[in-house]
N, C-alpha and C positions, 0 to 999 in steps of 0.2 A: 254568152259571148266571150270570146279570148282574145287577147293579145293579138295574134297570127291573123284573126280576122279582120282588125282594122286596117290590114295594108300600109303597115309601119315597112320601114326601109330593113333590110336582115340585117344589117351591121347594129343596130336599134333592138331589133327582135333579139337578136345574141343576146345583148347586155341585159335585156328584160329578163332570158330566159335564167341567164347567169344571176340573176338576183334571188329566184326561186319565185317568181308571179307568174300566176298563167293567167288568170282572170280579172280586168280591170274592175278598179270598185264602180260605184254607181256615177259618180260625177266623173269618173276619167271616161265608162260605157258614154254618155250622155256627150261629155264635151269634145272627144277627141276625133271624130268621125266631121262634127260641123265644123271645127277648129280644120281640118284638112281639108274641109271644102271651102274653106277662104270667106267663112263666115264670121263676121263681127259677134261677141258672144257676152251674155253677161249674166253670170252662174254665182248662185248663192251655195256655198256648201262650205258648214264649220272645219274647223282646224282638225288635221286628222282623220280627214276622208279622201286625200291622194289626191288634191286638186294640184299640186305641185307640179307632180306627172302631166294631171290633165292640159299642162299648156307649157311645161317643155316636151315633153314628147312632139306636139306638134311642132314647134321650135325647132327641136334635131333633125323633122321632114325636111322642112322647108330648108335648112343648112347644106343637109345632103344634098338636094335636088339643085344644090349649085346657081349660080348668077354670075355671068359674065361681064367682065370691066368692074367690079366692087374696086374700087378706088380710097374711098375717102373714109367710113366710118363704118358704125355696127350696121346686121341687116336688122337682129332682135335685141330691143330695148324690154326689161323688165323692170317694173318699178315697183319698190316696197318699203315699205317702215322701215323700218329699225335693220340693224347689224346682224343679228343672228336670223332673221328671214333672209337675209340677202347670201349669209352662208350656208344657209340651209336650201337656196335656192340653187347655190354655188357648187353645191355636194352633188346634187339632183341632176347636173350638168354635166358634172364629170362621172355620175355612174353609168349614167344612162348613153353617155355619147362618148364611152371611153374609147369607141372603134371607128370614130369620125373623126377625120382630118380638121378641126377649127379648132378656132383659141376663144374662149372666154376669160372675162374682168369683171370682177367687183369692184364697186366703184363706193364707199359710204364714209361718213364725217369718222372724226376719231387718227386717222389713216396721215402720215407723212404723203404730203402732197407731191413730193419727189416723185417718187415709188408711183403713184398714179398716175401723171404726167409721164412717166416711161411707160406706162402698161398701155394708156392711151395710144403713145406715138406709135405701137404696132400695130393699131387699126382691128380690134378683135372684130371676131364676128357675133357674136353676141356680151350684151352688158347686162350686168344686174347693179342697180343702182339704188339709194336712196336720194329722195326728193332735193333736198337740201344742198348734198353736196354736190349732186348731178349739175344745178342749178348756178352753183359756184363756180363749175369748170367753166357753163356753157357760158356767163359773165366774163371768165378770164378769157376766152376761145381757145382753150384747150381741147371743145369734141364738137364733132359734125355728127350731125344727127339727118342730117339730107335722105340716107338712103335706108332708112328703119324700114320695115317692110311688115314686121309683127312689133306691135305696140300693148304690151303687159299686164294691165295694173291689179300689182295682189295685194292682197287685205286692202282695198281698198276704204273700206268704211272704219277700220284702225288711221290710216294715213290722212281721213277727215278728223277723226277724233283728234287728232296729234297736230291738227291745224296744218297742214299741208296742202291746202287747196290750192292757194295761189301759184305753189312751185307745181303744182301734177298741170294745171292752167296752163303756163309759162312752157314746161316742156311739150305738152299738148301739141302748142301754138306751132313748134318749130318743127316738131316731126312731119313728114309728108302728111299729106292729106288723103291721098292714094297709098292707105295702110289698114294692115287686119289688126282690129284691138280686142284685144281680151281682156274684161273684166272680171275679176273675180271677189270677192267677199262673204264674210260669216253671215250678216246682216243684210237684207237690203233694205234700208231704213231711205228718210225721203230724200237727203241729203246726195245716197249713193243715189238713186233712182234719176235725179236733177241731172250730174255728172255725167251717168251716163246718158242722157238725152243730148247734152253738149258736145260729149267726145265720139259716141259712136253711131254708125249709118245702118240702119233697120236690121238691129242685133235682132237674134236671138235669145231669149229667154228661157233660163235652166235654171231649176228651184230645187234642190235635194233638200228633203226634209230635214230641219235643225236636229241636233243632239243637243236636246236641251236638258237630258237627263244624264246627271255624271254617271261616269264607268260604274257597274253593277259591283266590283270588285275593291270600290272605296267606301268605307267607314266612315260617315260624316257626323262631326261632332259639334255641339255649340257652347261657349261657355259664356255666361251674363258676367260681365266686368262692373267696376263700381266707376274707377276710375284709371289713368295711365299708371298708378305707382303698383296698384290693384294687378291690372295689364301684365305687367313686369313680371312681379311675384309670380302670377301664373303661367309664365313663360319660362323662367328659372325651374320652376318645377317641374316642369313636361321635359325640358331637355336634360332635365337629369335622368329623365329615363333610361335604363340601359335599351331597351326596345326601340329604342330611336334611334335607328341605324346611322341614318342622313337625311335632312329638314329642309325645306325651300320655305324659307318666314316672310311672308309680305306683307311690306309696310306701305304709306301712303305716300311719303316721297322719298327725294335724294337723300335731303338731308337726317331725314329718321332712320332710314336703310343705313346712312353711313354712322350714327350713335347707335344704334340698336348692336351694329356688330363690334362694334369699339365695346360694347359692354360686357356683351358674350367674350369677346375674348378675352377682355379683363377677369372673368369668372372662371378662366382656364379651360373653355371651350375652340375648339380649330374651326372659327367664324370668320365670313367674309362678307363685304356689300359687293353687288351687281346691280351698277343701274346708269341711267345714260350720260351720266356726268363723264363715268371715264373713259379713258381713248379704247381703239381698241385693242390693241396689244393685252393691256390689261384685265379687258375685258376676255379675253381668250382665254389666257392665263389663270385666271379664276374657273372658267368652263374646266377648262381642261384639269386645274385641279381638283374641281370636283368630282370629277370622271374617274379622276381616279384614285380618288376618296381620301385624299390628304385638305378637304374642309369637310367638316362633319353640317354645318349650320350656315348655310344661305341666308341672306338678310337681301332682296331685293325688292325692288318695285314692279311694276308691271311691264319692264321690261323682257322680264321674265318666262311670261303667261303665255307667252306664243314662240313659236321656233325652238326651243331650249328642251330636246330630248334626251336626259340622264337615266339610264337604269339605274335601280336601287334606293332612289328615293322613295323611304317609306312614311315620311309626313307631309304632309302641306300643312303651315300655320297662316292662317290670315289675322296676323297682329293687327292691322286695320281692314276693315269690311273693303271690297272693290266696288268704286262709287258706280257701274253696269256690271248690269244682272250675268248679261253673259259672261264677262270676265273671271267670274268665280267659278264657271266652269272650264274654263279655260287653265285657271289657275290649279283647282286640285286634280287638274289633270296631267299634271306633270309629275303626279305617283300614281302607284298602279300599272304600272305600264306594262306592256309586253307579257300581258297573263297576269302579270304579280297582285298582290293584295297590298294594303293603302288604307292611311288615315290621315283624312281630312280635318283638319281643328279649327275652328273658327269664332273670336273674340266678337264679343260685340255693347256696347253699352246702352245707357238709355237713348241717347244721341243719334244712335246708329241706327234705330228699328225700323226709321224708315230704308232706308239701303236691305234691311236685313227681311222686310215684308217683299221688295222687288224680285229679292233673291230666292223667296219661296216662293211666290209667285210663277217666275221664271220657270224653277226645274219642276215645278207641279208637287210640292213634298214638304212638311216643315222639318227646319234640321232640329234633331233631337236634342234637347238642352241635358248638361252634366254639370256636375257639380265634382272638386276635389275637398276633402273633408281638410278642414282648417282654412281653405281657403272662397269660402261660401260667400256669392254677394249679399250684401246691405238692404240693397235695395232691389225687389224684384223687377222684370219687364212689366212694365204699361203696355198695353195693347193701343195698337193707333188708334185713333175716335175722327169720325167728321160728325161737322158740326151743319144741319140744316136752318137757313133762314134765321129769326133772330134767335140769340142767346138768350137763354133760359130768362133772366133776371138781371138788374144792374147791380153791380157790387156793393153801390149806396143807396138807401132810399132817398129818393129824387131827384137821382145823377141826371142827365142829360139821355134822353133816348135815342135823341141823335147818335151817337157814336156807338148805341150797338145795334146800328139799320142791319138789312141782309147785304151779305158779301158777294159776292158775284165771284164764282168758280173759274179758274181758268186751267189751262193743260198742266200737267204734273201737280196737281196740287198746288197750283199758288194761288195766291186770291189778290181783288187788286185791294190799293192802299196800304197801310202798313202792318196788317193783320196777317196771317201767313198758316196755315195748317203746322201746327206743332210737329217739328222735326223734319219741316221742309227745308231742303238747303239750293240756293242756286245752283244753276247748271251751267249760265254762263260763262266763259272765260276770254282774255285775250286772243286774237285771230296770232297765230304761228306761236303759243305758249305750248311746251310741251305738257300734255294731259296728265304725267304722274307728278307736274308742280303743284294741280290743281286738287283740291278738294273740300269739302263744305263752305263751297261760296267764296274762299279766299288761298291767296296765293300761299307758298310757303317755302 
């Protein structure tokens, strides 16, 4: 199948053609045909398989083909995470519809609320928004959402994880009822599945198979840590490498992201933090000069791991393990790109193995362990152990048998009472905490 054959609008086809695509990938084949039959839809396909496309394209149809009296507000609401999906949704907008008459707005936190209050009062015809701020306007009555007509939601199973339920809920509520919604996500875990049961009327179901296996074209490396000072050292080392063109380091929050680059650049390295603390101006700013290679070493969180397309980056370091599986593929996947070759490095301690067992699991493969000479761990990896029914022995003879009765297993490894599978760490967190504050059970 081609482009041409979906019965895209030619002003549409132009811009496709002008990008150099003739053939949709599998998820855009798949979605953009039911998407133009006014079918509610909800499609699992990883980051990097052109699901973008897959639901602006329909989006730009439905613009062209005009509506008479649009008075008041957007026809297409797109909702997503974070700032850099919402520019990269933004980008996706204006390549593809550069031959069509309408206006689109981003709409997301970080941003002079001035500047958004004027963009609003023009009344675009399509928005891309995150949850949060969207959320904010519609509290101040800044946007009418009356006449949505396509209703969006990308990454949706990131904008659960990031506690956004209650505002995707809230804007749900106010959009028409008599609307096409398009679900999209990498996962559909039960969370999403729930979701969509609530928001959409007898979807459709599209499932492209996961790429659960990183790009053939990355080098994936593991190094056993003893401890953070441990950590360091072996990070200093690697980035002295002259073969380290330019580095994406990912750490587990704001605040590590923003010491970790404070350190590098105290070692006279050209280091920067990225991560959702800062506005986005800033946040640009940083993008952009890493683009154009005036920071050699990235320090962010997983702000990072989606949206964020640089050529030239030829490391990923995972200073801390990504507490989901899939996110480390998401993460070294931001080298390699565009044909190029890539190395992958990834830290890990005794602490970690359980994150680090999910992770092999996950892509089907164990990552190769290395060693750098002088800097050799202490202590080897333990291989995880369960433990069946009673334990061996009581530590004292005549301890109480009571207290080493069988434990009863529950999901992820936890067992109930105070006993817990060795390097199990909670998973729950506060409802609206952002997910890169979170990790091993406690905030930070």
């Amino acid at each position: 199948m081609t482009f041409a054959k979906l019965q895209l609008a030619p002003p549409i086809l132009k811009a496709i053609d002008a990008c150099g695509y003739n053939d949709p990938t599998p998820v855009q084949a798949e979605a953009i045909p039911k998407a133009l039959a006014g079918r509610d839809l909800i499609a699992s396909a990883q980051t990097g398989t052109g699901k973008t496309a897959a639901f602006v394209l329909p989006a730009l149809q439905r613009l062209w083909e005009g509506a008479a009296g649009r008075k008041k507000g957007p026809r297409i609401l797109v909702l997503t995470p974070t700032r850099e999906l919402a520019n990269q949704i933004a980008q996706a907008t204006r390549t593809y519809g550069k031959l069509l008459p309408f206006t689109s707005v981003s709409i997301v936190g970080g941003m002079p609320y001035t500047e958004q209050f004027k963009s609003i009062a023009q009344k675009p015809d399509l928005l891309i928004a995150t949850p949060g701020r969207l959320v904010d306007l519609m509290d101040r009555g800044r946007i009418d959402l009356s006449e949505v007509e396509i209703f969006v939601l990308d990454e949706a199973d990131r904008m659960l994880d990031m506690g956004f339920i209650d505002d995707v809920q809230k804007i749900s509520a106010v959009v028409p009822a008599k609307r096409q919604t398009l679900l999209f996500a990498a996962t559909l875990g039960r969370q999403v599945i729930s979701l969509a049961e609530r928001l959409l009327k007898n979807p459709l179901r599209i499932q492209i198979s996961a790429q659960q296996t990183p790009n053939e074209h990355i080098e994936q490396r593991l190094h056993m840590v003893d401890d953070v000072q441990h950590k360091n050292r072996m990070l200093q080392h690697l980035v002295a490498d002259r073969s380290l063109k330019q580095a994406i380091i990912f750490s587990a929050t704001r605040k590590d992201a923003d010491n970790l680059a404070r350190q590098l650049h105290a070692q006279g390295h050209s280091a920067a933090a990225l991560h959702g603390d800062m506005n986005q101006n800033a946040r640009n700013r940083t993008i952009k000069n890493l683009r154009c290679g005036r920071i050699r070493l990235l320090v962010a969180t997983d702000v990072a791991a989606r949206g964020l397309d640089v050529l030239g980056v030829s490391h990923v370091i995972n200073f801390d393990l990504p507490k989901f599986a899939e996110d480390y593929v998401h993460r070294i996947g931001r080298t390699g790109r565009a044909g190029a070759s890539g190395i992958a490095i990834s830290f890990a301690s005794q602490s970690d193995r359980g994150y680090l067992s999910r992770i092999e699991r996950y892509i089907g493969q164990t990552l190769p362990q290395q060693t750098i000479p002088g800097l050799e761990p202490k202590r080897p990896l333990l291989p995880m152990t369960a433990t069946k029914g009673f334990r061996s022995k009581p530590p004292i003879a005549g301890a109480s048998r009571a207290k080493w009765a069988p434990v009863n297993k529950q999901k992820n490894g936890e067992r109930k009472g105070k006993r817990a599978t060795v390097g199990n760490r909670g998973t729950s967190r506060k409802q609206g905490q952002p997910m890169e504050d979170y990790r091993g059970g406690r905030y930070r």
